[in-house]
Structure formats: structure tokens, C-alpha cells
C-alpha positions in Angstrom: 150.3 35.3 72.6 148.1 36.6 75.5 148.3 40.3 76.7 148.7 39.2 80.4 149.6 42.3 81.9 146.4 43.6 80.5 144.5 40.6 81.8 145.9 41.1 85.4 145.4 44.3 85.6 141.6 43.6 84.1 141.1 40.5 87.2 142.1 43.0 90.3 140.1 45.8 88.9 136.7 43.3 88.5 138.4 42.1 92.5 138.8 45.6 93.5 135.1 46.0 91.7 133.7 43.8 93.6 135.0 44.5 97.1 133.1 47.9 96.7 129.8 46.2 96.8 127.9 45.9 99.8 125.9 43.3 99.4 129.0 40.7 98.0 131.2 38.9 100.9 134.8 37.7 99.8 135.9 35.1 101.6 139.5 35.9 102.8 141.3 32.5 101.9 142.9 32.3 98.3 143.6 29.2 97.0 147.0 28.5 95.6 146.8 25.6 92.7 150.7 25.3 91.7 151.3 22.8 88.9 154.2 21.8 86.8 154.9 20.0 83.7 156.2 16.5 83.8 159.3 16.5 81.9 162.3 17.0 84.1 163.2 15.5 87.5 160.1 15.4 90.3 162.2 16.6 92.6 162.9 20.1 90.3 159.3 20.3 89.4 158.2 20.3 92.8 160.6 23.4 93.4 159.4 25.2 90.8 156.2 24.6 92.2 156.9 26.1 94.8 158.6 29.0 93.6 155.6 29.3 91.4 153.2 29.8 94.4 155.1 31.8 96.3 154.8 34.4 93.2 151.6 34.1 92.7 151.2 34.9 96.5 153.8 38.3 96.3 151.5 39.0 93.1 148.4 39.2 95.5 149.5 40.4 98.3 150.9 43.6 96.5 147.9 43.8 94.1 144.8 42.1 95.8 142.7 42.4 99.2 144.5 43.0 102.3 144.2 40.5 105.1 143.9 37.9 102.6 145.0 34.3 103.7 146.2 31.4 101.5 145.8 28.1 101.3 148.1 26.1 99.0 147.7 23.1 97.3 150.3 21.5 94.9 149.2 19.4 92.4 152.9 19.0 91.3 153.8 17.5 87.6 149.8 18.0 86.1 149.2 14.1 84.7 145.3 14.4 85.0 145.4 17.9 83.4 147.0 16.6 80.6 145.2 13.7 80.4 142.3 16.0 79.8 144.6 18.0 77.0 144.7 14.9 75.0 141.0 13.6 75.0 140.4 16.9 74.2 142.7 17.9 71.0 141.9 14.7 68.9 145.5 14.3 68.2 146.8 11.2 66.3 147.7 9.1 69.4 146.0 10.6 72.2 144.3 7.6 72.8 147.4 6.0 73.3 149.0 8.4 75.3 146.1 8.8 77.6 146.3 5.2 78.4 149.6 5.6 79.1 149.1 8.3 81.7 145.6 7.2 83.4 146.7 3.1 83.4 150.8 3.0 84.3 151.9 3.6 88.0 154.5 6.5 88.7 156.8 4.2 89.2 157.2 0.4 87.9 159.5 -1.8 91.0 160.5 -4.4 90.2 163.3 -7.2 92.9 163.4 -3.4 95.0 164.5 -1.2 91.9 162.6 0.8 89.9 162.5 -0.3 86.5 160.4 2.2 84.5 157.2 4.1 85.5 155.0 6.1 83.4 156.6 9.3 82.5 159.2 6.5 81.0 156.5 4.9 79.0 154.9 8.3 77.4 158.9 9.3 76.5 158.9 5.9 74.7 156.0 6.3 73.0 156.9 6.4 69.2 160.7 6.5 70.2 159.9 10.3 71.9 158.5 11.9 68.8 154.9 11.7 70.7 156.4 13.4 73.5 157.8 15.9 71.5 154.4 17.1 70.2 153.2 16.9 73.6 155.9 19.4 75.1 155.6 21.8 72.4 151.1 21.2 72.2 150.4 21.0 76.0 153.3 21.1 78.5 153.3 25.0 78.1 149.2 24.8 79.9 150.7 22.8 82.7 153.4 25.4 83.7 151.1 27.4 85.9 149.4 28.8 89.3 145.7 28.8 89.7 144.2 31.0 92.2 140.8 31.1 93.5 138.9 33.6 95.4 135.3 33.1 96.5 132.7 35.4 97.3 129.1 35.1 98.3 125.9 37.4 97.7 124.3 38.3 101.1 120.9 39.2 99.2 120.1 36.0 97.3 117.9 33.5 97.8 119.5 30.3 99.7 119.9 27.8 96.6 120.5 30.6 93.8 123.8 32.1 92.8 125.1 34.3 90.3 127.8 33.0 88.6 131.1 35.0 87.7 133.3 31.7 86.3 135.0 30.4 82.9 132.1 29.1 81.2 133.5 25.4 81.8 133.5 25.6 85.2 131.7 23.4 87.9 128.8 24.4 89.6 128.6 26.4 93.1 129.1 25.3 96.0 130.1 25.7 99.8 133.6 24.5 99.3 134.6 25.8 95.9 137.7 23.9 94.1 140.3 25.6 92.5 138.6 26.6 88.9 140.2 26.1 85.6 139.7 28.8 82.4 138.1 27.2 79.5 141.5 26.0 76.8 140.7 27.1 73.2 140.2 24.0 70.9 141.7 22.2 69.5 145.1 23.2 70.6 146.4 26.2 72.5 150.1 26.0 72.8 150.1 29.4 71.4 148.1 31.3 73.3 150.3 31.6 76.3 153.5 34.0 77.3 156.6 32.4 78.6 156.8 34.2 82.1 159.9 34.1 84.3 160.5 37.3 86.8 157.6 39.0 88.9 157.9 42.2 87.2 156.8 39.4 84.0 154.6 37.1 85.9 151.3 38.1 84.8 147.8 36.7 84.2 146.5 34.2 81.1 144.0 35.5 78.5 141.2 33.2 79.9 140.0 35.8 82.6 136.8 36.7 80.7 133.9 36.9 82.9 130.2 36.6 81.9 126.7 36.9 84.1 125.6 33.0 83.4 123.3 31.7 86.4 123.2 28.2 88.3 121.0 27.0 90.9 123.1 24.3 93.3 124.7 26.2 95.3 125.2 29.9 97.6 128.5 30.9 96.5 130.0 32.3 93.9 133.7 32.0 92.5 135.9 34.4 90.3 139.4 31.9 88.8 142.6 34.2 89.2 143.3 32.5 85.9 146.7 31.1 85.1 150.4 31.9 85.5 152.2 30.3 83.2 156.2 30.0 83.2 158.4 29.3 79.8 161.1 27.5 81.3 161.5 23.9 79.4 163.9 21.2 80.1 165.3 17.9 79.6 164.7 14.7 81.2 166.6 11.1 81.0 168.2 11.9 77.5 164.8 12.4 76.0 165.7 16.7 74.6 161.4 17.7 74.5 162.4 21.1 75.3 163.2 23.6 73.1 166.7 24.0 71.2 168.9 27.2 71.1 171.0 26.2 68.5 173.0 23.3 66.6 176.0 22.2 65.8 177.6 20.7 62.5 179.9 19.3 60.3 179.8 18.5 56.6 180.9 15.0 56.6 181.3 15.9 52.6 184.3 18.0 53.6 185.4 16.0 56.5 185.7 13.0 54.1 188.2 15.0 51.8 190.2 16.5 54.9 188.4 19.8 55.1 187.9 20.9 58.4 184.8 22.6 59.3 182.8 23.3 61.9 179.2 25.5 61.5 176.1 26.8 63.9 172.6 27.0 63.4 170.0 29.4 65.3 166.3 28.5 65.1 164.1 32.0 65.0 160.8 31.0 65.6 159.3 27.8 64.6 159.8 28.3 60.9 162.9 30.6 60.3 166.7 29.6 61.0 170.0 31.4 60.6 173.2 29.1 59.6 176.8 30.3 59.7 179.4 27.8 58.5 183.8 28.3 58.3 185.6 25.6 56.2 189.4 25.7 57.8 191.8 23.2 56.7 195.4 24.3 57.2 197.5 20.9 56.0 201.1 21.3 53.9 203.8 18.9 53.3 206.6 20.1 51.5 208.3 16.7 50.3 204.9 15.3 48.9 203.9 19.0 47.3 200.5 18.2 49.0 198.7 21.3 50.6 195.0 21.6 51.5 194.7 25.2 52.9 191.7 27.2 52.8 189.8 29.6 55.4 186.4 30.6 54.1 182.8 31.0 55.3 178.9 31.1 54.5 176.3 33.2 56.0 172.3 31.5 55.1 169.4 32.1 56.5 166.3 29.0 56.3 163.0 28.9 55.8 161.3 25.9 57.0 158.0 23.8 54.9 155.6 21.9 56.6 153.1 22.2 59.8 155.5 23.1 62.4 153.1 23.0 65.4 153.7 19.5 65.8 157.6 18.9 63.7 160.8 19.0 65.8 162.3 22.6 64.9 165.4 22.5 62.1 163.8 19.2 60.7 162.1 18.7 57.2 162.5 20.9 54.0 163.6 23.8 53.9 165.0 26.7 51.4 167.4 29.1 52.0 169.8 32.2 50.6 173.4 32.4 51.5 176.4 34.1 50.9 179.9 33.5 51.6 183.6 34.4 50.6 187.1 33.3 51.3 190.0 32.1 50.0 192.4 28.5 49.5 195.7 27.0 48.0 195.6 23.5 46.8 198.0 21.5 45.9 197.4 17.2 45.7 200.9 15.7 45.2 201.5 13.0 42.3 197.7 13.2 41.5 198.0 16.7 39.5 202.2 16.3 39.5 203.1 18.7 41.9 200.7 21.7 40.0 198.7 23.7 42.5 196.1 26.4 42.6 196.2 29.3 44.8 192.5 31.7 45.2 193.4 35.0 45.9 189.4 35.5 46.8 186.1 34.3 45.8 183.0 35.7 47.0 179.4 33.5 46.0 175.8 33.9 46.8 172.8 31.9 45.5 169.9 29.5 46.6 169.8 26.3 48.7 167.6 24.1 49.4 167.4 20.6 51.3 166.0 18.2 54.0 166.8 17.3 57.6 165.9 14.1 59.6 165.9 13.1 63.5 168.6 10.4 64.0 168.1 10.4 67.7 166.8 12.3 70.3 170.3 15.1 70.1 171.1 14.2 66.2 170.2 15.0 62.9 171.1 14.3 59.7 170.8 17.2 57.0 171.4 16.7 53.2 171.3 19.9 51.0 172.5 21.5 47.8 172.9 25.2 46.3 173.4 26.7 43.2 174.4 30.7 42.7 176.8 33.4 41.7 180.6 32.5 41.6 182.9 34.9 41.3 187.0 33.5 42.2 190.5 34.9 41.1 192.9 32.3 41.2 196.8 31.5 39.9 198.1 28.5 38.8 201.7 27.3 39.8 204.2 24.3 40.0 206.7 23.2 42.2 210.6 23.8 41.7 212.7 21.8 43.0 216.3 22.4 44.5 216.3 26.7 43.3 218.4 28.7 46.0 215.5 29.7 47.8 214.8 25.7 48.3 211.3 24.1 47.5 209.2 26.7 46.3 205.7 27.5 44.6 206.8 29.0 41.2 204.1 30.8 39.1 204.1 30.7 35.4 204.7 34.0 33.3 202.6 35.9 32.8 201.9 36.2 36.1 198.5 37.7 36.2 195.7 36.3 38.1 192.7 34.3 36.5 189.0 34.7 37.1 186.3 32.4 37.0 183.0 33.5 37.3 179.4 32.4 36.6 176.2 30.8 37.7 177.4 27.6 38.8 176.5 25.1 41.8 178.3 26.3 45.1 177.3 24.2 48.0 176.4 20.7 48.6 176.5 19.1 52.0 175.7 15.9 54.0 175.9 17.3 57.5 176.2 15.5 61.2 173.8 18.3 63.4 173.7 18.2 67.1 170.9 20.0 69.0 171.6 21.8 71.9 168.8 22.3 74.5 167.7 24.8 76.9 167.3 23.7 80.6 164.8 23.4 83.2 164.4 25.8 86.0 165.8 29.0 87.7 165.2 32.5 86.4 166.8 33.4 83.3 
């Protein structure tokens, strides 16, 4: 991640440098480059846009040269920037995608309605998983203000300038456009900070600044580099932005009447933290049937694989988990009205398994474990018509069993829904 409070600070001293030196003009209109990622409604994107530049503004006013004027120009959801992403990164399907973007219309009409378009057609591309890689690779570079400040040297020869740029930039000239930092290759997802507030709103890593010459122009330009925002979202049902947790159920236990529900944090892009609680609470007296038992499991994940471009929470993974609890079951003519009651059990051990996208909010996740057992438990029977009614009657002696030993203690098929974080507004 990019130190951008060090890298603002590092622009307005070089601005402040340079407004100290006679012989250098600054021209007193900043340009205000605003740009959004695509994903999300246009309508949203072009507020945060806005809300973008008028930051980035506030930013320079309290910081930069007084008197300053600014001219803003939104270039709204960034298509041709990340057009130029894709050539650039050599990802399997760029081509594609690039067609996509530089060959389909905004919006396809069709008899008055509009029937797709090409944000529809990149979300379709490889039933979203393209998209995917695209939100977590290059959306991030999109989410961003550009500012530009131009300045001229009074003592140089008309035709010659000295160049203070990002070493990709174009060449001098009268009427300077808004200048782009070079984007490390291949990918550089990672090198940005997810921004939200002023007091957080600070300047890329791409500010570096070096003495190169050209010769086609008389001014020259210094890029207020980008300011990026972290705010992801959803769009149409296609989830590309990042999830906060997931939901599940192990259709294992739901199968045999066990209710349970658990939650699953991602922490980064290769750790997870899983808490599950098994709760089924069913008893009928007549059929000596109960299926009562209230325990949980505590595991944290590690994730296998190149995540850079995986959906988080899918693929292999290993994990460690604990849990404890306790249960009462008792299955009717199937073990004739006999019954086992767990005062405790505590377990702990090793898992490991393998998650799949089902669609753009589901997985599926299959895993097994194998660990520590440790349960005291008493056996009992049912007695019929005593003067205390139906009861649970246990055996003398009456002391409790214990079965412990390294055993297997988890297997699961599990239903997982991703939950998303949302687009827009500060958090």
C-alpha cells in the first residue's frame, strides 16, 4: 500500500518549491479529472464523481496556491482508462474484454428499450468471473481525481522546456491535458489505499518527479497524482465488490434435522475466521424421539492458491478449530426407546476442504476434520407409566461415561451466501 499522506505532503512542498522561484510562472487554473469505476449505477458514479472533485478541490484550496481557479472535467465511469489497464496487464482475456469495451455501445436499444449495453456484456463475460478479476485487478485505479497544475519557465528558449512529469507522460504543450502517473506492471491493484474522509484523502505513490527534457513545447506540467477512494459496490446482481462476510448451513445436518446456522469473516485475501452453532431442540414424548443439542465451533482458514485474481473464501483451504457443547438423543423404535445424553464434549483438530462459486451470491463448500475428542456421556431408557409419568431412567450405576480420542470430528457439505459491501457514501 502507498504512503499517501507522505506523498501529499511531498507534492505541495515541490508546489510550494516551486512558487518560490522567480523565474517559474504557475498558471492559476487546476484541473479537476474526476473518474469513477464502472460497476454500480451511472447515476451513483457520477455523484461520487462529484463528491470526488469537490475533495480534491477543499484538499487544494487548504493546502495549495491561493487564488487558484479550477476547472473540472468528469470523465465519469473510466472505460478508456481501463481499456488501457487491460492491453497493458497481459491478462488471460484482455483481448476479449477490450473488445468488449472499445466495440459495444453504452447502451444496446432495441423497439425503444434498452436491451443490454456494454457494461452488460463485460459482466457476462465468462458468466462474471472476468469481471471479478477486473474489479479486484483494475477498478481500484479508476476510483480517482487527477489534478493538474501547469507552470511555465520565463527564461527558456521558445521551443524548449524542462519537464517535471510521470515519465509516461505526453509531451509539452500550450494547453496541457490532465496527466496520468505511470501504473506499475503488470498489475497494481495493490499499490493503492482505500480513501474515504478528507482527513484520509491523500495522494497516490506515483508523484515521483525527475529532470527529463523535451523540445515541442513552452510549458511545463507537474500531475497532482491520484486520489483514489475504496468504496466498491454491486451492480444488476453481478456481487464484483468485495464481501464482508458469509452465511451457511451444513446441509449434512440439515438433512438429519440439525439446525444450524454459521458465519464466515474473510481477513485479507488469504485468511478467514468461521464460527458455526448446531441447535436442534426437537422432543416427542409418545414416540421417545429427541434430537436436542446446542454446541459450537470456532476455526480459523487459510486459503491455497493465487488469490489476486480468485473470488475470496473459494478454493482450498486448511484450517484449526475448536468447539464444545453438549446433546440428548434419543431415535424412537430405531434404538427402542434407548437414548444418550452428553453432559459436555469439548474437540479441537485440523480441517481441511474446498469451496466452489455456484452463482454470483452462492457457494458450495465441502470439508472434513479430524482431532481431539474428549465427551462424557450417560446412557438411559425410557419407562413407561412410573408415578412421575414418561420418564428418562438411567441404568445403575449411574456414573457418567467418557469417550475420548483422536477421532474425525467435522465433516460438512455447506450452502454459503456472500454478503457484499455497497457502493457509495462515507463509511
Amino acid at each position: 500500500m502507498s504512503d499517501n499522506r507522505e506523498n501529499l505532503r511531498r507534492f505541495f512542498v515541490s508546489l510550494d518549491s516551486l512558487s518560490r522561484l522567480r523565474n517559474i510562472a504557475i498558471d492559476s487554473v487546476v484541473r479537476v479529472r474526476p473518474s469513477a469505476s464502472p460497476e454500480g449505477k451511472i447515476g451513483e458514479n457520477e455523484a461520487l464523481c462529484k463528491r470526488r472533485a469537490d475533495l480534491a478541490v477543499a484538499i487544494f484550496r487548504k493546502k495549495g496556491l491561493s487564488g487558484s481557479e479550477f476547472e473540472i472535467n468528469s470523465s465519469g465511469e473510466d472505460w478508456s482508462t481501463l481499456s488501457m489497464l487491460l492491453k497493458k496487464s497481459g491478462l488471460k482475456g484482455s483481448e476479449e474484454a477490450t473488445r468488449i469495451i472499445d466495440d459495444t455501445p453504452v447502451y444496446v436499444i432495441r423497439r425503444g428499450k434498452i436491451v443490454g449495453g456494454r457494461k452488460k456484456a463485460a459482466m457476462d463475460m465468462w458468466r462474471g468471473r472476468f469481471w471479478w478479476k477486473m474489479d479486484r485487478l483494475f477498478f481500484p485505479l479508476l476510483r480517482q481525481v487527477t489534478l493538474t497544475v501547469t507552470y511555465s519557465d520565463k527564461n527558456r528558449v521558445p521551443g524548449k522546456c524542462v519537464s517535471v512529469a510521470a515519465e509516461n507522460s505526453e509531451e509539452c504543450s500550450d494547453r496541457l491535458a490532465v496527466v496520468k502517473s505511470p501504473l506499475p506492471e503488470p498489475l497494481v491493484a495493490s499499490s493503492l489505499t482505500s480513501l474515504e474522509t478528507p482527513l484520509r484523502s491523500l495522494l497516490c505513490d506515483h508523484a515521483a518527479f525527475s529532470s527529463q527534457q523535451t523540445f515541442s513545447g513552452r510549458k511545463n506540467h507537474t500531475a497532482l497524482q491520484t486520489i483514489p477512494y475504496g468504496q466498491k459496490s454491486l451492480h444488476g446482481g453481478i456481487r464484483a465488490c468485495k464481501p464482508v462476510l458469509a452465511l451457511k448451513t451444513n446441509l449434512l445436518f440439515d438433512a438429519a434435522s440439525l439446525l444450524n446456522l454459521g458465519v464466515e469473516v474473510p481477513i485479507g485475501s488469504r485468511f478467514s475466521l468461521a464460527a458455526d452453532v448446531v441447535f436442534p431442540w426437537w422432543r416427542n414424548r409418545s414416540k421417545d424421539v429427541t434430537i436436542q443439542m446446542l454446541g459450537g465451533t470456532l476455526e480459523g482458514r487459510y486459503w491455497f492458491g493465487k488469490r489476486v485474481d480468485r473470488e475470496p473464501m473459494t478454493g482450498f483451504f486448511a484450517g484449526i478449530y475448536t468447539g464444545a457443547g453438549y446433546f440428548d438423543f434419543q431415535l424412537g423404535t430405531l434404538t427402542r426407546g434407548n437414548g444418550v445424553q452428553g453432559n459436555f464434549y469439548l474437540l479441537g483438530g485440523v480441517s481441511a476442504g474446498f469451496a466452489h462459486r455456484i452463482s454470483n451470491s452462492l457457494r458450495l463448500e465441502y470439508s472434513i476434520g479430524a482431532g481431539y475428542l474428549r465427551c462424557d456421556f450417560q446412557e438411559y431408557f425410557s419407562a413407561k407409566d412410573t408415578k412421575f409419568g414418561d420418564i428418562k431412567a438411567i441404568a445403575y450405576p449411574w456414573e457418567a461415561k467418557r469417550l475420548s480420542g483422536f477421532l474425525p470430528t467435522k465433516a460438512s457439505v455447506s450452502l454459503v451466501w456472500m454478503i457484499h459491501s455497497k457502493k457509495g457514501g462515507e463509511r
